[in-house]
C-alpha positions in Angstrom: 42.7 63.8 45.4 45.5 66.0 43.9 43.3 69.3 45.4 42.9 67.7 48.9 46.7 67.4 49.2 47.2 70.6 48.1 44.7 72.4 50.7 46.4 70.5 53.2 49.8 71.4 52.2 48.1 75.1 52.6 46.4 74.8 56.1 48.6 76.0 58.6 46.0 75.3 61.6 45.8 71.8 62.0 47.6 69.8 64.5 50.7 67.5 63.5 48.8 64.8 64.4 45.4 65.5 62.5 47.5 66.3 59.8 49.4 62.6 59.5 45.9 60.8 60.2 44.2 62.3 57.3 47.0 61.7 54.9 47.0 58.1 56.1 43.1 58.6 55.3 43.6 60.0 51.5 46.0 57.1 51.0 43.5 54.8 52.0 41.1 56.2 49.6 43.6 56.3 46.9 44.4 52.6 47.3 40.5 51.7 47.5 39.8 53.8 44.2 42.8 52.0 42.4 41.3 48.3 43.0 37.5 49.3 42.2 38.3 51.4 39.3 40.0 48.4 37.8 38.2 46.5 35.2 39.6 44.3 32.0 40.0 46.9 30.0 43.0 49.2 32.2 44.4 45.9 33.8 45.0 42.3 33.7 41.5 41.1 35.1 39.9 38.8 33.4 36.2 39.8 31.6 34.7 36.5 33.8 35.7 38.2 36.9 34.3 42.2 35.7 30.7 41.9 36.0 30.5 45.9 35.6 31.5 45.5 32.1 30.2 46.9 29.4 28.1 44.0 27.3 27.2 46.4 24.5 27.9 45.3 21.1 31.1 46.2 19.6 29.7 46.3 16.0 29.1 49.9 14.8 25.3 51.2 14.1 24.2 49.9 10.7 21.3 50.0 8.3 21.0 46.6 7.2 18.7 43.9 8.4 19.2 41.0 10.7 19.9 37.6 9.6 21.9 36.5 5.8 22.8 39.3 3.4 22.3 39.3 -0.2 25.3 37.9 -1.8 26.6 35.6 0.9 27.1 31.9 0.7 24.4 29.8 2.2 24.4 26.6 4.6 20.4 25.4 3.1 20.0 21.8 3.6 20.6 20.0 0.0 19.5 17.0 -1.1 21.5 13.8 -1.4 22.1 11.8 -4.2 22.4 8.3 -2.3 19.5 8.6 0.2 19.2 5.6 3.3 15.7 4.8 2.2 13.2 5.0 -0.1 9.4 5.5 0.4 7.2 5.4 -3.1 4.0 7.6 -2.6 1.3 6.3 -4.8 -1.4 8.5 -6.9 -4.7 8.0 -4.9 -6.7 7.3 -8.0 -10.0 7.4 -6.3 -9.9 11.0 -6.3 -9.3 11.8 -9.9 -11.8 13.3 -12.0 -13.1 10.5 -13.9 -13.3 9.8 -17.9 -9.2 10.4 -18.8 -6.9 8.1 -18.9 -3.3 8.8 -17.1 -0.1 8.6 -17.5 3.3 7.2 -15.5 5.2 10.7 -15.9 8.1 10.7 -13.6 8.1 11.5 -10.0 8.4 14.9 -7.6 11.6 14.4 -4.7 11.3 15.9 -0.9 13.7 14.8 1.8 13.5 14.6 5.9 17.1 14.6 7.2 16.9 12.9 10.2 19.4 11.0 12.4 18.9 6.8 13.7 21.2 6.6 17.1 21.3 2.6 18.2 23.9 -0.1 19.2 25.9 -1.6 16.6 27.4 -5.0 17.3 29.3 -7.0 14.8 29.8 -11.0 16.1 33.2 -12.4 14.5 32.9 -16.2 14.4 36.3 -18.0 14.0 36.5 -21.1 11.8 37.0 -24.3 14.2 38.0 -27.4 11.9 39.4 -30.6 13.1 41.6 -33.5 12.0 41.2 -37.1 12.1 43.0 -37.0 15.0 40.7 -34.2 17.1 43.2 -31.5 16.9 41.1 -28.3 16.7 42.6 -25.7 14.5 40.7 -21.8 15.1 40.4 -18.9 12.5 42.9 -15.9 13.4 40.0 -13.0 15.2 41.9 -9.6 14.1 44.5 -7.9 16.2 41.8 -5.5 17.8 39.9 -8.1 18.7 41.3 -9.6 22.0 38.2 -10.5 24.4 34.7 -12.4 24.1 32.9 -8.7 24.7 34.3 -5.3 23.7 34.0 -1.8 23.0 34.4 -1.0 19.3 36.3 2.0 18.1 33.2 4.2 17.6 32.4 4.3 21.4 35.7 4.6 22.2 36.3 8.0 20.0 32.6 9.1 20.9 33.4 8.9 24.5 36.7 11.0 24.3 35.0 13.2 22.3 32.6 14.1 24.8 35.2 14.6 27.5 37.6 16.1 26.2 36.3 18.4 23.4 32.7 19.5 24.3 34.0 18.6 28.4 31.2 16.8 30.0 31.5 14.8 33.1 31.7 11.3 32.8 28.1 11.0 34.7 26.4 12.4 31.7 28.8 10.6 29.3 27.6 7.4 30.9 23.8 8.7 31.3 24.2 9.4 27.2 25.1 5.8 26.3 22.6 3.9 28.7 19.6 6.4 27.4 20.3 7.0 23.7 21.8 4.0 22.5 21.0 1.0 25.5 24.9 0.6 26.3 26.7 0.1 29.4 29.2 2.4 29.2 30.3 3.4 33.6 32.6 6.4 34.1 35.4 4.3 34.9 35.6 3.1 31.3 35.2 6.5 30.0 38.3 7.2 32.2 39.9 3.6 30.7 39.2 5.2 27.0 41.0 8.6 27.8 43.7 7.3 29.2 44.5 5.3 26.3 44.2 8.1 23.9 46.8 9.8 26.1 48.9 6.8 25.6 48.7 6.5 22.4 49.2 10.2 21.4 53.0 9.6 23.3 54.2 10.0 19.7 51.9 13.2 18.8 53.5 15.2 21.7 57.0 14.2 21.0 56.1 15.5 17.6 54.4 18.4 18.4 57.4 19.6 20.8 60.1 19.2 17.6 57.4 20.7 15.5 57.1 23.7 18.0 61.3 23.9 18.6 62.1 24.1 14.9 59.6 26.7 14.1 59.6 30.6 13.0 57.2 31.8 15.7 56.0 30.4 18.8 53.0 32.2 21.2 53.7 31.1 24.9 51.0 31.9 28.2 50.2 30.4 31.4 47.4 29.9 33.7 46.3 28.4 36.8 44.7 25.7 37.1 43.1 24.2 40.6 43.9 20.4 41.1 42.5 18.9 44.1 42.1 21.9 45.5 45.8 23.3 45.2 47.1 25.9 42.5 49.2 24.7 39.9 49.9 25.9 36.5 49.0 24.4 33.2 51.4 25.9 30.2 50.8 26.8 26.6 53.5 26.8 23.5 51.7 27.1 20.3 51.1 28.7 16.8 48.6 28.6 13.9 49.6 25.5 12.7 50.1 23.6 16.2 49.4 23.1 19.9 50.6 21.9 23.2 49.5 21.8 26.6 52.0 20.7 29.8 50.8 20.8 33.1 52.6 21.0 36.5 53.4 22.4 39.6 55.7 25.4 38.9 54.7 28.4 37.1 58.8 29.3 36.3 61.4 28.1 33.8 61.3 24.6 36.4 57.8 24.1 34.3 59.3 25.4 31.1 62.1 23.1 30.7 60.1 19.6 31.3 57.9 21.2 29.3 60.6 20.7 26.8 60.3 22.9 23.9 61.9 26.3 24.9 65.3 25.0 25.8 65.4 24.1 21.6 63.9 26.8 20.4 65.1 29.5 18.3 62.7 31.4 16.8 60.8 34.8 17.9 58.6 34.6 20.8 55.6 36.1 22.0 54.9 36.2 25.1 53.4 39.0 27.5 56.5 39.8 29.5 56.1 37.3 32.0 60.6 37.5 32.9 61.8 33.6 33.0 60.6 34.0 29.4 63.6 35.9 28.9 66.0 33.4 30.2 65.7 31.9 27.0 67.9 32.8 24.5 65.9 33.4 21.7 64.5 36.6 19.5 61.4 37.9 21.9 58.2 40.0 21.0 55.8 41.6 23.6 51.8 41.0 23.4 51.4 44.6 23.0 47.5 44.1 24.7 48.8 44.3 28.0 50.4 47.5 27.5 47.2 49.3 26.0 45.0 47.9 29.1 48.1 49.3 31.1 48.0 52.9 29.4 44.3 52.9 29.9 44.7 52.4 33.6 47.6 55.4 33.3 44.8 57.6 31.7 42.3 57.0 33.5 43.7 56.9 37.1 46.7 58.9 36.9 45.9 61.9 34.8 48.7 60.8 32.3 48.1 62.4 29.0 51.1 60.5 27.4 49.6 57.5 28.5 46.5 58.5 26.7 48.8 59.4 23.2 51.1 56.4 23.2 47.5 54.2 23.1 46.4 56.0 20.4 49.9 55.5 18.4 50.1 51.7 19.0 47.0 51.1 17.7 47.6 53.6 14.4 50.9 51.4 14.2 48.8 48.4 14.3 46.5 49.5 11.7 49.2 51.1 9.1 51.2 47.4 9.8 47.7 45.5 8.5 47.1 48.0 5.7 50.7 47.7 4.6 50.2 43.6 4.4 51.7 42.4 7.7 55.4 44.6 7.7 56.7 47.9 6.8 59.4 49.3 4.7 62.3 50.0 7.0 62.0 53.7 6.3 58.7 53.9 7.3 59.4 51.8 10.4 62.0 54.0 11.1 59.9 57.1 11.5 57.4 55.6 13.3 60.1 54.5 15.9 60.7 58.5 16.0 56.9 59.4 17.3 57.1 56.5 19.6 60.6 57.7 20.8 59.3 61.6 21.2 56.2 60.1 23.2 58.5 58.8 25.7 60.5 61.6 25.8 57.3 63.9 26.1 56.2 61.4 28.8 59.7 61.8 30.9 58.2 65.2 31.5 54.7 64.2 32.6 56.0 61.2 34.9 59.7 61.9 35.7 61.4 59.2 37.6 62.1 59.7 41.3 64.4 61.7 42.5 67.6 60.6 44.1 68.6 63.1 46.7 65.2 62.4 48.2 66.8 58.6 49.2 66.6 57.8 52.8 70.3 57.2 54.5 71.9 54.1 54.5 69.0 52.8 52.1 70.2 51.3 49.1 68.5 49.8 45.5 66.3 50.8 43.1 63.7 53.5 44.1 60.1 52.7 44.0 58.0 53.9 41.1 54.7 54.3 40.3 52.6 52.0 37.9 52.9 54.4 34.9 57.2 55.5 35.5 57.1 51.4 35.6 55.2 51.3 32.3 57.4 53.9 30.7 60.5 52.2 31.5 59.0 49.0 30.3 58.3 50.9 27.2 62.0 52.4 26.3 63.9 49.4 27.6 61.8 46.9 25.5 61.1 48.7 22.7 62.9 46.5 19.8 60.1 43.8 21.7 57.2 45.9 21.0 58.0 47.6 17.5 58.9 43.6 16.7 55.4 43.0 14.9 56.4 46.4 12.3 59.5 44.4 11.0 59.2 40.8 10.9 55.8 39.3 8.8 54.7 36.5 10.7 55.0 38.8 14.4 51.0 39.6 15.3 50.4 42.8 17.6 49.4 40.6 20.4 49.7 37.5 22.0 45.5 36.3 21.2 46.8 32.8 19.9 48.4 31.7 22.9 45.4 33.0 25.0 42.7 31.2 22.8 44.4 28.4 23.1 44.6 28.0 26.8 40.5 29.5 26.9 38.8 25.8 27.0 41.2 25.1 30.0 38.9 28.1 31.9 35.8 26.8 30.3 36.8 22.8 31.6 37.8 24.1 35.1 33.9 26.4 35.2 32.3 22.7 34.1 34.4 20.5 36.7 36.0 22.8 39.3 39.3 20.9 39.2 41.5 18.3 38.0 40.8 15.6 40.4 44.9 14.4 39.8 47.9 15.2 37.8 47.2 12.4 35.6 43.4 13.8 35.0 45.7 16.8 33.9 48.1 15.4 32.0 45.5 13.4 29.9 43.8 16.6 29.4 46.4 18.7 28.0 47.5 16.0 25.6 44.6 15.0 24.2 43.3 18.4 23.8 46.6 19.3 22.1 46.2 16.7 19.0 42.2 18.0 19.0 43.3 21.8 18.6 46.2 21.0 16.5 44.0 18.4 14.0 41.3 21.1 14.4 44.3 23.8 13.2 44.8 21.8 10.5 41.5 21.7 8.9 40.5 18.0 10.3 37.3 17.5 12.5 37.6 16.0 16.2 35.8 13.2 15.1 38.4 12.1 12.4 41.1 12.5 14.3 39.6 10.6 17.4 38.8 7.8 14.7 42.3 7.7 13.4 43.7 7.5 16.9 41.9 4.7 17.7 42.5 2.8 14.2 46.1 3.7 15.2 46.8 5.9 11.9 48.8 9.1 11.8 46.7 12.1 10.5 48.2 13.1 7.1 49.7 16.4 8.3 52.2 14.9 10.1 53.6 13.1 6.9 54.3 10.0 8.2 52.7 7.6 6.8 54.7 4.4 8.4 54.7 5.9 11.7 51.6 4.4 14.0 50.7 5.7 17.3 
């Protein structure tokens, strides 16, 4: 492109007009070359959405064989102490040699692991006595047990379980319970059982959102969701230890204060630059991904070598911060802030910002930049943001948690194609927050379904009084 320009630049033949055309032509071509050169490595496109991409293993070439290693820690089925049933095989006599006399001497063990799926119904018969005078007095039936026909708390956690955490539709959630087990479950009760977890975990989410406001380090994203067919956004606030989902309308700070955490909180946050973040008064750190997908794209497109030099020095940042357990020494920090300073100031040379006699009269404002003079601004005017991960322990490189945590929203919206309503959405996000947050804190889905029904508190919360 850069050679066409200058050929034309140097042909003093062509008409004015052929002239203009074909530099409308080369801009045209530029433009085209910019979107189908982009892929999720140099941008912000998703992999889902790059079907050019390259699916090649990221493991380096090695000389071992497939499958377990010698030394590592197997998952072999073990036998159980307290097996379900018992089945004696007898000695068929008849086909001993005969002329000896035998022995009882013990016995050999083998078991079949199997599983027994089937309807479990326990009948509750309440004590009627009378007196002498016909007065009919009836047995208390327990708190839980409120109707002549119920579901029990197993089908009730099962059911949420399936729709919320592996995220089938309630067709196949019903088609599940009529085939495997005989039970009448329709999709309007499976809808009946998650909306009562999402009542019950009220307390989790006022919880979690104190949990999140009080804490060291919170990892914030956002992505957009379709319900019924129009855009909205569905926000993340989480950490290692915690999660919460928030849908609604807005993608902006409207969202973020109903949302209710960030207005509290204190902390350092990661985010990925996304600006009402910054309305927040808070310390801030930069997912430095997007910048390395950015540099790429100023590498590979542009030409820029500096883009190509300040990739290679975040990552051997990133690296000497792991080796060195997470932070440096400030003096080591310090220089490293020096070789990230001089590859800016080596880049100002490359990509020099616009020049300001070249302003049209009467025009005022900022003057447009390209991509990569926007990506080395970003740079120098955020740098305390990006370094942030050198200085403080608990800062990560990038922004993954907060990603990971909004990635089964994707994989729910690929299954479904939508929220149907804001209240499908908002019994989503709540009950998927107390499953990735149990989850976080070493507890299965199916515990923490079974507690939720029970109406108990999972430990970590240390509470023990408090009942959902």
């Amino acid at each position: 492109m850069a050679s066409v320009k200058n050929l034309l630049e140097k042909e003093r033949d062509l008409s004015p007009s052929l002239k203009a055309a074909l530099e409308v032509l080369l801009v045209l071509v530029a433009l085209l070359l910019n979107r189908t050169t982009l892929n999720s490595k140099n941008s912000r496109k998703p992999p889902s959405t790059d079907p050019n991409r390259d699916k090649s293993s990221k493991k380096g070439s090695s000389n071992r064989k497939p499958g377990g290693q010698k030394g590592r820690i197997g998952t072999t089925l073990q036998q159980v102490d307290d097996p379900d049933a018992v089945k004696e095989l007898k000695v068929d006599r008849r086909s001993l040699p005969k002329g000896r006399r035998y022995q009882e001497h013990g016995y050999e063990t083998r078991q079949v692991i199997d599983i027994d799926i089937l309807r479990f119904v326990t009948e509750y018969r309440a004590q009627v006595i009378k007196d002498d005078q016909g007065n009919r007095c009836v047995a208390a039936f327990p708190d839980r047990v409120s109707r002549s026909v119920q579901y029990g708390i197993g089908i009730k956690a099962n059911a949420v379980y399936m729709s919320q955490f592996q995220l089938l539709p309630y067709d196949r959630i019903r088609d599940h319970f009529q085939e495997q087990m005989g039970i009448p479950v329709s999709a309007g009760s499976v809808f009946n059982f998650n909306k009562e977890a999402y009542e019950k975990l009220d307390h989790f989410e006022q919880w979690a959102k104190a949990q999140l406001a009080k804490s060291d380090l919170m990892q914030v994203d956002e992505t957009g969701i379709n319900l019924d067919g129009k855009r909205h956004w569905l926000h993340c606030a989480s950490n290692s230890a915690l999660t919460l989902l928030y849908p609604h309308t807005k993608r902006g700070t409207e969202a973020m204060d109903e949302m209710g955490v960030l207005p509290f909180f204190n902390g350092v946050l990661c985010h990925d630059h996304w600006k009402p973040y910054y309305r927040y008064a808070c310390t801030h750190s930069l997912c430095n991904a997007h910048p390395l997908r950015e540099l790429e794209r100023a590498w590979e497109q542009d030409g820029q070598h500096w883009a190509k030099a300040m990739k290679a020095l975040l990552i051997d940042m990133n690296n000497t911060v792991a080796d060195a357990g997470g932070r440096l020494p400030a003096t080591d920090a310090e220089r490293w802030r020096q070789r990230y300073r001089q590859r800016l100031e080596e880049a100002d040379i490359e990509c020099p910002p616009p020049d300001v006699s070249l302003r049209e009269a009467g025009k005022r404002g900022r003057l447009k930049r390209s991509k990569a003079r926007n990506l080395l601004e970003r740079l120098r005017n955020f740098e305390h943001d990006v370094l942030r991960f050198m200085d403080v322990e608990y800062v990560p490189f990038t922004n993954n948690q907060g990603e990971n945590d909004l990635r089964m929203t994707k994989v729910q919206q690929k299954i479904s194609g939508c929220f149907r309503s804001m209240a499908g959405a908002k019994i989503f996000c709540r009950v998927r927050s107390y499953l990735s947050t149990c989850r976080k804190q070493g507890m299965s889905a199916t515990e923490a379904l079974a507690l939720l029904f029970q109406g108990k508190s999972p430990a970590f919360m240390d509470t023990d009084e408090t009942q959902f």
